[in-house]
GUGU-284887 format. One record per residue (C-alpha): x, y negated, z negated; residue in one letter; residue number from 0. Coordinates in Angstrom, 3 decimals, always signed. Each point is the difference from the previous one (the first is absolute). Layout:
! GUGU-284887
<r><u>X</u><v>Y</v><w>Z</w><r>A</r><k>NUM</k></r>
...
***
This chain:
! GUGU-284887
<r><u>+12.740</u><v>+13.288</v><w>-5.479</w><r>X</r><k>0</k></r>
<r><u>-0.469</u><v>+2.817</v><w>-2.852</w><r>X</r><k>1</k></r>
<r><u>-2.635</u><v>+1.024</v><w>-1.505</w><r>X</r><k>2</k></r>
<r><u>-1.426</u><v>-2.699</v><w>-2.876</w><r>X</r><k>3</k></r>
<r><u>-2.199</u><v>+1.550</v><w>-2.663</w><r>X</r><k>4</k></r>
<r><u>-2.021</u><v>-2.579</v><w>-2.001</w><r>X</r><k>5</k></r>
<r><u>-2.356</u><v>+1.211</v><w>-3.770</w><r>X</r><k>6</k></r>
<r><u>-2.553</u><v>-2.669</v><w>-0.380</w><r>X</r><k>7</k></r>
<r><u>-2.070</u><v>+0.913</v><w>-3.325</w><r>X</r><k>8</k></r>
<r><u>-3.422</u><v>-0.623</v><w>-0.099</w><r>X</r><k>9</k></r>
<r><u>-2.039</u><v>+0.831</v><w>-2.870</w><r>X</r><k>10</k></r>
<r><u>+0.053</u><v>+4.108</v><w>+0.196</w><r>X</r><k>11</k></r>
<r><u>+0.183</u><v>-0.230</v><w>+3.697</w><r>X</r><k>12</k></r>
<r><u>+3.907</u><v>+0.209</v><w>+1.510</w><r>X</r><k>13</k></r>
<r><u>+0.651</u><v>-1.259</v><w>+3.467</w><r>X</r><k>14</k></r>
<r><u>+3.224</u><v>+1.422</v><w>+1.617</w><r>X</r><k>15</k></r>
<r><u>+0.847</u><v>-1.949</v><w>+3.412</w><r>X</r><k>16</k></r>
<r><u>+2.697</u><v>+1.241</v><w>+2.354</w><r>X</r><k>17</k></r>
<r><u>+1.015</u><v>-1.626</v><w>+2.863</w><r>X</r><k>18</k></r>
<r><u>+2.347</u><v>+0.942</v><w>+2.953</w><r>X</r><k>19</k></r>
<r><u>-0.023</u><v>-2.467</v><w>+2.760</w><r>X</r><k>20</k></r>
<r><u>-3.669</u><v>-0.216</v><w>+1.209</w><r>X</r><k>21</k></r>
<r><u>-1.128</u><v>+3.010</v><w>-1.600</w><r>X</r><k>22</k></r>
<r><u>-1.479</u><v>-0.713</v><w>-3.480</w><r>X</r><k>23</k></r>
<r><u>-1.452</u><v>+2.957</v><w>-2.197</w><r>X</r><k>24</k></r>
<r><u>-2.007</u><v>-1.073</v><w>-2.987</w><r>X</r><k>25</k></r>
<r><u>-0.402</u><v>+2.577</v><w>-3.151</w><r>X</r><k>26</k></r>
<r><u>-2.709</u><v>-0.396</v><w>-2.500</w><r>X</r><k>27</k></r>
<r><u>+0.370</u><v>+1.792</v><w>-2.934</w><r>X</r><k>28</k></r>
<r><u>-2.767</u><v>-0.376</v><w>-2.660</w><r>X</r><k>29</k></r>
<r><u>-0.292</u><v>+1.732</v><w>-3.262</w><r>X</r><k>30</k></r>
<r><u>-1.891</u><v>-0.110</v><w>-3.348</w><r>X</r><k>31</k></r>
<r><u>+3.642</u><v>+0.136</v><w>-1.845</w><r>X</r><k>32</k></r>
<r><u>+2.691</u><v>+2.648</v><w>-0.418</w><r>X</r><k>33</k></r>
<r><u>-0.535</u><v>-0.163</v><w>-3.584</w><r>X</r><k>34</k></r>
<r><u>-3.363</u><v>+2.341</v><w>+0.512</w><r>X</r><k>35</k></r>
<r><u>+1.834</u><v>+2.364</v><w>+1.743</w><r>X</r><k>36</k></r>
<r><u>+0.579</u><v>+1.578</v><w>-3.628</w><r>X</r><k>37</k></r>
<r><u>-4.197</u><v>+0.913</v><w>-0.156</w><r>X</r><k>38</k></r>
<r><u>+0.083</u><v>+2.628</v><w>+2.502</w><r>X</r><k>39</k></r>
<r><u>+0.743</u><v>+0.383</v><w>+4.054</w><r>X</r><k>40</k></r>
<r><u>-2.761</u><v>-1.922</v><w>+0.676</w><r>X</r><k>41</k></r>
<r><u>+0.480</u><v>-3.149</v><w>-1.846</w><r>X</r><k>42</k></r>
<r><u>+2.256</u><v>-1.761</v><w>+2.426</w><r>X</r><k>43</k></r>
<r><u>-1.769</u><v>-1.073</v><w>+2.757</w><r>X</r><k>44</k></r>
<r><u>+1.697</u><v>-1.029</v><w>+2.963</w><r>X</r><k>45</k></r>
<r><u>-0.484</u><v>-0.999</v><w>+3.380</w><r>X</r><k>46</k></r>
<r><u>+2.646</u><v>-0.872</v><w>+2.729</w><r>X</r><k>47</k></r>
<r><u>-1.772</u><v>-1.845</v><w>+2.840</w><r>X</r><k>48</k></r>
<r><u>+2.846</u><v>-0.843</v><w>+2.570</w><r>X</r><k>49</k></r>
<r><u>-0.973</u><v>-2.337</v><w>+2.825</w><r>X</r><k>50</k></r>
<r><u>+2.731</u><v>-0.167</v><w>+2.728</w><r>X</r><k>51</k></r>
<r><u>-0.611</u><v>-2.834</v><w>+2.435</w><r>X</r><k>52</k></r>
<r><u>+2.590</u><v>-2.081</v><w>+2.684</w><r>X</r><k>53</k></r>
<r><u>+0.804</u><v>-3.222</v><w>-1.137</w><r>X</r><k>54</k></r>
<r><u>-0.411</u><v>-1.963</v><w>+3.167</w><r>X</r><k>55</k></r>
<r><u>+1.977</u><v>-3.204</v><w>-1.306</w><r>X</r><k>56</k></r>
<r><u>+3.000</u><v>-1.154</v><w>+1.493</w><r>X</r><k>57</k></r>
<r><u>+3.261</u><v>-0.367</v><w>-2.197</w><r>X</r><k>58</k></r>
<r><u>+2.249</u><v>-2.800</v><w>+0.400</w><r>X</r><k>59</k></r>
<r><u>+3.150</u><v>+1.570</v><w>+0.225</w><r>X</r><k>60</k></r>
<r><u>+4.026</u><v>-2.150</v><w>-0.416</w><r>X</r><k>61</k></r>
<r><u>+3.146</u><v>+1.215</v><w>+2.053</w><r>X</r><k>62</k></r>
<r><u>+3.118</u><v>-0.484</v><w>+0.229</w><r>X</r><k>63</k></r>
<r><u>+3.263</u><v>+1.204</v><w>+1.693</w><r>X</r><k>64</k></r>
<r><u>+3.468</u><v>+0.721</v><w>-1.645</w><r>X</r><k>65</k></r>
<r><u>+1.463</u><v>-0.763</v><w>+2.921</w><r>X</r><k>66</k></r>
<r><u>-1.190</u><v>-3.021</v><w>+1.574</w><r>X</r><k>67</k></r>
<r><u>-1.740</u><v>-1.822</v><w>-2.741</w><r>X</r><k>68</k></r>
<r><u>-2.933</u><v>-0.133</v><w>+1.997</w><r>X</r><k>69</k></r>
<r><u>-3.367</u><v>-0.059</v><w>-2.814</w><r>X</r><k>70</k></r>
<r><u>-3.343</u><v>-0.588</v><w>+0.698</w><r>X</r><k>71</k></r>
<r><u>-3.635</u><v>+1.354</v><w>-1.194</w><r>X</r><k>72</k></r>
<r><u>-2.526</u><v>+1.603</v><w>+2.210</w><r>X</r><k>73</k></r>
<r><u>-3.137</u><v>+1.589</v><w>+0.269</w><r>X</r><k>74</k></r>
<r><u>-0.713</u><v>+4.007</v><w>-0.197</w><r>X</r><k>75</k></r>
<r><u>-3.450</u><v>+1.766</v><w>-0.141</w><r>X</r><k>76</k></r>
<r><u>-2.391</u><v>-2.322</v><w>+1.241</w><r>X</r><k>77</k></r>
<r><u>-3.331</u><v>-0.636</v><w>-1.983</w><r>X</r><k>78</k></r>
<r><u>-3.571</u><v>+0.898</v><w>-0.106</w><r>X</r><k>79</k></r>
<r><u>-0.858</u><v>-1.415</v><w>+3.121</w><r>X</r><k>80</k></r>
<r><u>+3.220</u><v>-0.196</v><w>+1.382</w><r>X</r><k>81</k></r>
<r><u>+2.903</u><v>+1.960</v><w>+1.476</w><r>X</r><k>82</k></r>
<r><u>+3.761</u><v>-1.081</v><w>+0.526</w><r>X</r><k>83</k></r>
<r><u>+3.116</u><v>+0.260</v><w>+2.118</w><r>X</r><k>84</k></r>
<r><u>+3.382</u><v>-1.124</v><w>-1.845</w><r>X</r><k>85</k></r>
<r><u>+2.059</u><v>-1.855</v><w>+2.523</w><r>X</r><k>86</k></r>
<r><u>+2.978</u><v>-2.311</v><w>-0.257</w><r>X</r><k>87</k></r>
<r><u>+0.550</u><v>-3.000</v><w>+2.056</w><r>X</r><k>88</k></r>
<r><u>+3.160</u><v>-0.561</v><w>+1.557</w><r>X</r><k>89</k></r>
<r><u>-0.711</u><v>-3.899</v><w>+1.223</w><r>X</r><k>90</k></r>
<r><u>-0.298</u><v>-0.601</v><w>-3.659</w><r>X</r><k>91</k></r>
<r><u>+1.220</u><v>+2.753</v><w>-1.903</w><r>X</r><k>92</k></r>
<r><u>-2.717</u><v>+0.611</v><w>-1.905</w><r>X</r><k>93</k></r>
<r><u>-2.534</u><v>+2.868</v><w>-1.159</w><r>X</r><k>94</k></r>
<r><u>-3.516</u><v>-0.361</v><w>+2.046</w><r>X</r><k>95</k></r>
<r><u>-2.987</u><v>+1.719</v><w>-0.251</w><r>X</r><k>96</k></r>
<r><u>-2.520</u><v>+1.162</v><w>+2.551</w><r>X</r><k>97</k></r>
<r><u>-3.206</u><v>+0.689</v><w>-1.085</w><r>X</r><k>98</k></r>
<r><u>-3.307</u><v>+1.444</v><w>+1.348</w><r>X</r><k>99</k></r>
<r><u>-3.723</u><v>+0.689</v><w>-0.981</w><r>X</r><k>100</k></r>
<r><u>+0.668</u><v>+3.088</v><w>-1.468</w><r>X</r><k>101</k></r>
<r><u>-2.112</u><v>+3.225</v><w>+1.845</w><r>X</r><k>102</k></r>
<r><u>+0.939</u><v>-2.014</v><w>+3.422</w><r>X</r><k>103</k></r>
<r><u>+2.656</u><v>+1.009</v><w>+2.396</w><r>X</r><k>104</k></r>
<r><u>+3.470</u><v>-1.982</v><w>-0.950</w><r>X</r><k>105</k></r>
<r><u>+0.834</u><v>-2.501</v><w>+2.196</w><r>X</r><k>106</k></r>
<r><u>+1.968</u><v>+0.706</v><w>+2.833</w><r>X</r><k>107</k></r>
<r><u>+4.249</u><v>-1.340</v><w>+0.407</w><r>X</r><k>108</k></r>
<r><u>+0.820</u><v>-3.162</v><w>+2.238</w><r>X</r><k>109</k></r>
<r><u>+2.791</u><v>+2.685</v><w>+1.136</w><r>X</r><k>110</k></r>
<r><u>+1.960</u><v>+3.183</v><w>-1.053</w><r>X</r><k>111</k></r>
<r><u>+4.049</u><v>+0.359</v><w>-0.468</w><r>X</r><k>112</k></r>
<r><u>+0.460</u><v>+3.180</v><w>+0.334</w><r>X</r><k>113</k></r>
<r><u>-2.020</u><v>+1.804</v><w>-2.517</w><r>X</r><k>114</k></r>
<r><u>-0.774</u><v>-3.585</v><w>-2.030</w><r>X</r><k>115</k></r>
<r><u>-3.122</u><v>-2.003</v><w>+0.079</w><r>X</r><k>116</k></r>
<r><u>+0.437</u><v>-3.537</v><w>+0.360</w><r>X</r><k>117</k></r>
<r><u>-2.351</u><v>-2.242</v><w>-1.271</w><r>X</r><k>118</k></r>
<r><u>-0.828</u><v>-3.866</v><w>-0.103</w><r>X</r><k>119</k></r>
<r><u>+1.178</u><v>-1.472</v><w>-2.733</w><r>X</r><k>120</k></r>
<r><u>-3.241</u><v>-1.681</v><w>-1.436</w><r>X</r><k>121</k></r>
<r><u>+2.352</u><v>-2.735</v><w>-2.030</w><r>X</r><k>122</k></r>
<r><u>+2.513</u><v>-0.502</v><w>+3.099</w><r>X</r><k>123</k></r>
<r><u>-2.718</u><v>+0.666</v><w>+2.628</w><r>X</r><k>124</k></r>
<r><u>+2.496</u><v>+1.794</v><w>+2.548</w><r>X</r><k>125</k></r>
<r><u>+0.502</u><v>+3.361</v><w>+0.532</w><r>X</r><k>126</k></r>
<r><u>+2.861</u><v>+1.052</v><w>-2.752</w><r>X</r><k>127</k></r>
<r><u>-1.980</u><v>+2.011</v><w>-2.667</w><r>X</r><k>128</k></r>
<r><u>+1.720</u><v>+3.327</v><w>+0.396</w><r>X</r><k>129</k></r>
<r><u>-1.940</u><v>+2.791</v><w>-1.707</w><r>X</r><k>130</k></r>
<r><u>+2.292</u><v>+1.405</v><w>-3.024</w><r>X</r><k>131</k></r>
<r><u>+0.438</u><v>+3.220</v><w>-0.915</w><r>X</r><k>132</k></r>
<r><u>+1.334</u><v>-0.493</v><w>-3.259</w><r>X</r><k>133</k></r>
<r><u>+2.461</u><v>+2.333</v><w>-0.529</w><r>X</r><k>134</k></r>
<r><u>+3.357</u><v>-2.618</v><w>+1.386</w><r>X</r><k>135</k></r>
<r><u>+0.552</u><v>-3.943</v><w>-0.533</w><r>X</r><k>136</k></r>
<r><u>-1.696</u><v>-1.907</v><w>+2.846</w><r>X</r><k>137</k></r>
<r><u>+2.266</u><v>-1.993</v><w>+0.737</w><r>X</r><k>138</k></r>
<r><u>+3.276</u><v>+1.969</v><w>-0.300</w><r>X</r><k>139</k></r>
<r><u>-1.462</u><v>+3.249</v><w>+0.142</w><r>X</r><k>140</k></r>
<r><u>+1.889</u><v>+1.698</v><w>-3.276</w><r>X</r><k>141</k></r>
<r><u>-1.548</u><v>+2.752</v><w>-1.648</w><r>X</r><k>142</k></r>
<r><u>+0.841</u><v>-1.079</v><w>-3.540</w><r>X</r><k>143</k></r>
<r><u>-2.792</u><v>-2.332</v><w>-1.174</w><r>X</r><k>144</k></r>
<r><u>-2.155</u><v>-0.760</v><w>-2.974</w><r>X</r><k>145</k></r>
<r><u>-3.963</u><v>+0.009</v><w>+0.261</w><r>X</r><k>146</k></r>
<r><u>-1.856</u><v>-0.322</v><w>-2.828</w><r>X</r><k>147</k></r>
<r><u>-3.789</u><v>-0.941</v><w>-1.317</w><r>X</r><k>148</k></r>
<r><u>-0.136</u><v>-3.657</v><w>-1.185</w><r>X</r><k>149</k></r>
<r><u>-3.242</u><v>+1.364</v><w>-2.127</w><r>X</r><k>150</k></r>
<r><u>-2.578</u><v>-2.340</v><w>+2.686</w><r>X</r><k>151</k></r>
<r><u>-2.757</u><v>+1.935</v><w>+1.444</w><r>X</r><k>152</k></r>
<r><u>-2.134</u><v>-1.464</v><w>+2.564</w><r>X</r><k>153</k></r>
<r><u>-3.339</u><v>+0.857</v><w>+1.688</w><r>X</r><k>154</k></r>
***
């Protein structure tokens, strides 16, 4: 994900968003019009107000493998009241989600292998849901994938 600029006009006020994964920065730019900047120093008046705040929705993101042909959509970020673990079940070989009230402790794994958290699988209801570290494919475990934002955003 890059960085995405957006200029929304409105009237003489100019709203600049930015947004980089969760982190959204908001730039307000107001002014009386460039034109009166001709009158003297003090005829432009402008104020930049920036307002930097975490966007606590989730994004729906869509992967796929180049060498498998595995694809799927999942679930990063969490929402609001929310927070997430990306896992992928091997029963079904799917992406699966586990989710908790966000500010309480995440639930805890049905069992570990080696250093990865296995999960239930809340669609397969056994104990497949490995947690995914996103970096490999899942299933066959090759490094050359592509993840990107389907544009959903979720709370």
């Amino acid at each position: 994900m890059g960085l995405q600029g957006t200029l929304f006009h409105v009237g003489i006020v100019r709203r600049f968003t930015f947004r980089t994964g969760v982190l959204r920065l908001d730039a307000y730019l107001m002014s009386t019009g460039g034109y009166e900047m001709k009158k003297g120093p003090f005829g432009l008046v402008a104020i930049l107000l920036l307002a930097a705040t975490v966007a606590l929705a989730g994004a729906a993101m869509a992967f796929k493998c180049d060498k498998c042909g595995l694809k799927g959509e999942y679930g990063m970020g969490g929402g609001f009241r929310f927070e997430e673990i990306t896992c992928y079940c091997t029963n079904n070989n799917h992406f699966v989600s586990v989710t908790w009230k966000r500010g309480e402790a995440a639930p805890k794994p049905v069992r570990k292998d080696g250093d990865v958290a296995i999960y239930e699988c809340r669609e397969c209801k056994k104990a497949t849901a490995r947690q995914w570290d996103q970096k490999s494919c899942p299933k066959c475990g090759n490094k050359k994938i592509s993840v990107e934002g389907t544009g959903t955003l979720y709370d």
